[in-house]
C-alpha positions as CSV (number, residue, x, y, z in Angstrom):
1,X,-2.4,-13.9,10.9
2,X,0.7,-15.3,9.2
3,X,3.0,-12.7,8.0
4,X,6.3,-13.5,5.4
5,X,9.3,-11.2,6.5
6,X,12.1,-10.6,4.3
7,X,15.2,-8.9,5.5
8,X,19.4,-9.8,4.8
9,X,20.3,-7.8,8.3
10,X,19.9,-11.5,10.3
11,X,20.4,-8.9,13.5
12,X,17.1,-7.1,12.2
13,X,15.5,-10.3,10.9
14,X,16.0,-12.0,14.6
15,X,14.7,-9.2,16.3
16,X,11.9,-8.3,14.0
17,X,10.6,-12.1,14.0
18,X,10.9,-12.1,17.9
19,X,8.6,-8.8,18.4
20,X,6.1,-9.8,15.4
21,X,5.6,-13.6,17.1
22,X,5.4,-12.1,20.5
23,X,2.5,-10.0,19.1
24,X,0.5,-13.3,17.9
25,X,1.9,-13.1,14.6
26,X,2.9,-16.8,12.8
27,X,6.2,-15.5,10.7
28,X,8.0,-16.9,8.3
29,X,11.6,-15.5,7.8
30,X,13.8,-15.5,4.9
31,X,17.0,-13.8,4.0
32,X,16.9,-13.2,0.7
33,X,14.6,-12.2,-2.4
34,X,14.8,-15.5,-4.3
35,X,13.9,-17.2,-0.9
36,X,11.0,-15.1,-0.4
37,X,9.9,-15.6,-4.1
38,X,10.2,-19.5,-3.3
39,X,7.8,-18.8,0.1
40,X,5.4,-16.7,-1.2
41,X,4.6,-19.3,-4.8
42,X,4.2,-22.3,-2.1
43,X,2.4,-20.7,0.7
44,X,-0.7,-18.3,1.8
45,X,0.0,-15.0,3.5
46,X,-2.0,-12.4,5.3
47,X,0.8,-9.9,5.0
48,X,4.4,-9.6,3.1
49,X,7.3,-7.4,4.7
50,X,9.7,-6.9,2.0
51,X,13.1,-5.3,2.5
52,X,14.2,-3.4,-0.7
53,X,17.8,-4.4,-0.6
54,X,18.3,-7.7,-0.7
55,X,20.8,-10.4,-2.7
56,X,20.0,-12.3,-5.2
57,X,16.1,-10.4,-5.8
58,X,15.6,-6.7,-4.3
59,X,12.4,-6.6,-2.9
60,X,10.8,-4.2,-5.7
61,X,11.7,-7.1,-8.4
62,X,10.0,-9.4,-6.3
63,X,6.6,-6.7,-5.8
64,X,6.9,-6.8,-9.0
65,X,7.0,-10.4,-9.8
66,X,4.1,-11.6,-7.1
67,X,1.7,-8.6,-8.6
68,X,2.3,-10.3,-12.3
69,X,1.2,-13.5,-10.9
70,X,-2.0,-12.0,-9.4
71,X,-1.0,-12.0,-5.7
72,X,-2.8,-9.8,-4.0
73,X,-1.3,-10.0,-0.6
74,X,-0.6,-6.7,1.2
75,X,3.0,-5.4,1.0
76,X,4.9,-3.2,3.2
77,X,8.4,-2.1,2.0
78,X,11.3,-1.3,4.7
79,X,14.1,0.8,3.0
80,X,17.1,3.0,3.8
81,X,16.4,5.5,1.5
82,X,14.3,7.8,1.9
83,X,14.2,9.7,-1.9
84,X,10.6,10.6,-3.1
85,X,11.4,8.5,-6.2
86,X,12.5,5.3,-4.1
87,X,9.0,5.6,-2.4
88,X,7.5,6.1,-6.0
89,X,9.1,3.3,-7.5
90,X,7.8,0.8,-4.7
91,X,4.2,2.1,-4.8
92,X,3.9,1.7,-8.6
93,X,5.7,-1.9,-8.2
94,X,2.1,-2.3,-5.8
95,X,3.1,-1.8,-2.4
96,X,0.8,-1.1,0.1
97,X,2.6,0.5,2.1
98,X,6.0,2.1,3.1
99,X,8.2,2.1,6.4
100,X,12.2,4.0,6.3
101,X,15.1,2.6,8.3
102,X,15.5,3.3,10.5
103,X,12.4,2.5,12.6
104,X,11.0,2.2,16.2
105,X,9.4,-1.5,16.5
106,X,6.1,0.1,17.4
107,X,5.6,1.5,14.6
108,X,6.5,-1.3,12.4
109,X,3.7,-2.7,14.6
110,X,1.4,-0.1,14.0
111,X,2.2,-0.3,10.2
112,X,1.6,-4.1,10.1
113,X,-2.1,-3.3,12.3
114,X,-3.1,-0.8,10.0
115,X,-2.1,-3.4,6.8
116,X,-4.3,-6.2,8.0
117,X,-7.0,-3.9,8.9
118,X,-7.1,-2.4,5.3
119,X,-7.0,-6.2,4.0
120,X,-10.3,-6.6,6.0
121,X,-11.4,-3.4,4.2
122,X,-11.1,-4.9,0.8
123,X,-13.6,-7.3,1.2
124,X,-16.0,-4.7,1.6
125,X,-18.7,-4.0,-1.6
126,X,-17.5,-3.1,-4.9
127,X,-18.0,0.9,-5.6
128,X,-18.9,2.5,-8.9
129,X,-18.4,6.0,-9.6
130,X,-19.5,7.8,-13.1
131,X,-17.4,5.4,-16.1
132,X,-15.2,3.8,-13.3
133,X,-15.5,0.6,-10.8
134,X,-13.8,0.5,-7.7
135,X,-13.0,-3.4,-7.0
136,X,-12.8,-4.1,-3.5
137,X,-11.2,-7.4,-3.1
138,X,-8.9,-7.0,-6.1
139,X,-7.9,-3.2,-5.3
140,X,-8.4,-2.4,-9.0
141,X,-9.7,0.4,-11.0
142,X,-11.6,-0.5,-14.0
143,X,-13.2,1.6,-16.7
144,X,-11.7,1.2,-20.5
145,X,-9.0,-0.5,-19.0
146,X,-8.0,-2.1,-15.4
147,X,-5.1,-0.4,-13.2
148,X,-4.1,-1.8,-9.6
149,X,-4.3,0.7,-6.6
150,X,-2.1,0.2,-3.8
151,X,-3.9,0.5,0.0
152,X,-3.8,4.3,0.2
153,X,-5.1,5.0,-2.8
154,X,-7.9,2.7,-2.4
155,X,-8.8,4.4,0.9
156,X,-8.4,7.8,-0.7
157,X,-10.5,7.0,-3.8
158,X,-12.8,4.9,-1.9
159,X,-13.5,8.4,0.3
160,X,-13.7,10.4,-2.5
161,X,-16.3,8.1,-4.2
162,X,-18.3,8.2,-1.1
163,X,-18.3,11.7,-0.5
164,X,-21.4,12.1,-2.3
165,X,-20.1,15.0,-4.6
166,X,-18.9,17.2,-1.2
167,X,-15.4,18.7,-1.0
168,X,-13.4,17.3,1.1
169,X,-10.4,19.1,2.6
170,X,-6.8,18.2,3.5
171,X,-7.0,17.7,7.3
172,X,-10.4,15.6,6.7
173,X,-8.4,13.4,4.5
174,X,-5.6,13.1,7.1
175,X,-8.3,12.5,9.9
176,X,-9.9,9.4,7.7
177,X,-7.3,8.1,5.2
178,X,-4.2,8.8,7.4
179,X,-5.4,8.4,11.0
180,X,-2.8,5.4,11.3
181,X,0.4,7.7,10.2
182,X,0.6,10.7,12.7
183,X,3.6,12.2,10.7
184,X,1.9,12.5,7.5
185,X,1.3,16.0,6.1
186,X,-0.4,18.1,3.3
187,X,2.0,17.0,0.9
188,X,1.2,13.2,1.6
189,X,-2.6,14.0,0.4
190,X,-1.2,15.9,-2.6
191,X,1.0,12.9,-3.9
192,X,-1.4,10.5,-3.4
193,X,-3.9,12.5,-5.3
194,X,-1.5,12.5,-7.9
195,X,-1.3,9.6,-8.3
196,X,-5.1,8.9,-8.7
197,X,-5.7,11.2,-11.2
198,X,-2.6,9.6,-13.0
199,X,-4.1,6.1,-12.8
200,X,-8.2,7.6,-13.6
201,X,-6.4,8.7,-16.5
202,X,-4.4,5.5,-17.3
203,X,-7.9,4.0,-17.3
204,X,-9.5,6.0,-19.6
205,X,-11.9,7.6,-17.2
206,X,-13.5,10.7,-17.5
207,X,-13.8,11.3,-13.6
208,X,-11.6,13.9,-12.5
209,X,-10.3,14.9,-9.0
210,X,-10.7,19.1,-8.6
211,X,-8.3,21.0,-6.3
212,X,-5.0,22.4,-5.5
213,X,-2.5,21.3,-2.9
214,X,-3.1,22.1,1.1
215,X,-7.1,22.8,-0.5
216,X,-9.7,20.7,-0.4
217,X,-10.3,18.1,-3.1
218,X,-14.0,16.6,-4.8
219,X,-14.5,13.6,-7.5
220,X,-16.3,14.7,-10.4
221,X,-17.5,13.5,-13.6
């Protein structure tokens, strides 16, 4: 698996590299955003680790400039912040994925497992679902309109669709969606399932997700 890191801190970025490579990982490293713009237009990656703050680029600008070029390559974000709306900004920019500073390698390790086993999942069968697709390999949501999900919403939406019409409740979600993330918590389930029915709406889709925060939650049409 070849991974790009991204990170100014060359203490961090040393460090990082040396665990990641000692794992089996083939890393690139760069310092900067601009240089990991450069990387990421003349090479293939498995996985992207984007620090936010960062001369020259930040890493949401550069999210946002690989996802407008069509590169689909699994992000995860390391920031200091830890503000709802900093989270928010770098999920809608596409992230996959999200990881505060300051963090025990293992879970950095864990976090970069659990990417590349949800880029395997996204080559699994497209889904449909009442007026709405659920691409696989593209992590889109198509009906009137196309919208791109980041990884945790495709799990979540993917587990909704597949639910047959059953409720599903909060600790089932945490169980299937969020077995990788320990620390997550009602609330986690609740954001994220805001955000779908943002983005079913953004769509034009006439599915709706039922259900109240800490409750249990069911996909209708």
């Amino acid at each position: 698996m070849k991974l790009l890191f991204a990170e100014d801190t060359r203490d961090l970025n040393r460090a990082v590299t040396a665990v990641l490579t000692s794992q089996g990982y083939e890393v690139d490293s760069v310092y900067d955003g601009a240089e990991a713009l450069e990387h990421i237009q003349q090479n293939s990656y498995d996985g992207i680790i984007l620090d936010i703050m960062m001369p020259k680029t930040d890493g949401i600008s550069v999210l946002r400039e690989i996802r407008g070029m069509g590169e689909l390559t699994p992000v995860l974000l390391l920031t200091a912040k830890a503000e709802v709306d900093d989270r928010v900004a770098g999920l809608d920019a596409g992230a996959d994925d999200y990881l505060p500073k300051p963090f025990a390698m293992k879970e950095l390790l864990a976090r970069v497992r659990s990417m590349m086993r949800r880029r395997v999942l996204f080559e699994e069968r497209d889904l449909e679902f009442g007026d709405f697709q659920l691409k696989a390999n593209g992590f889109e949501l198509l009906c009137e309109n196309s919208i791109r999900l980041s990884g945790r919403e495709y799990e979540l939406l993917k587990t909704l669709v597949q639910s047959g019409g059953k409720s599903l409740d909060t600790r089932y979600l945490l169980e299937h969606v969020w077995a990788d993330e320990p620390d997550a918590a009602g609330d986690t389930v609740w954001l994220y399932i805001s955000y779908l029915r943002s983005k079913l709406q953004a769509v034009s889709s006439a599915a709706t997700i039922r259900g109240e925060r800490g409750g249990s939650f069911v996909l209708l049409m």
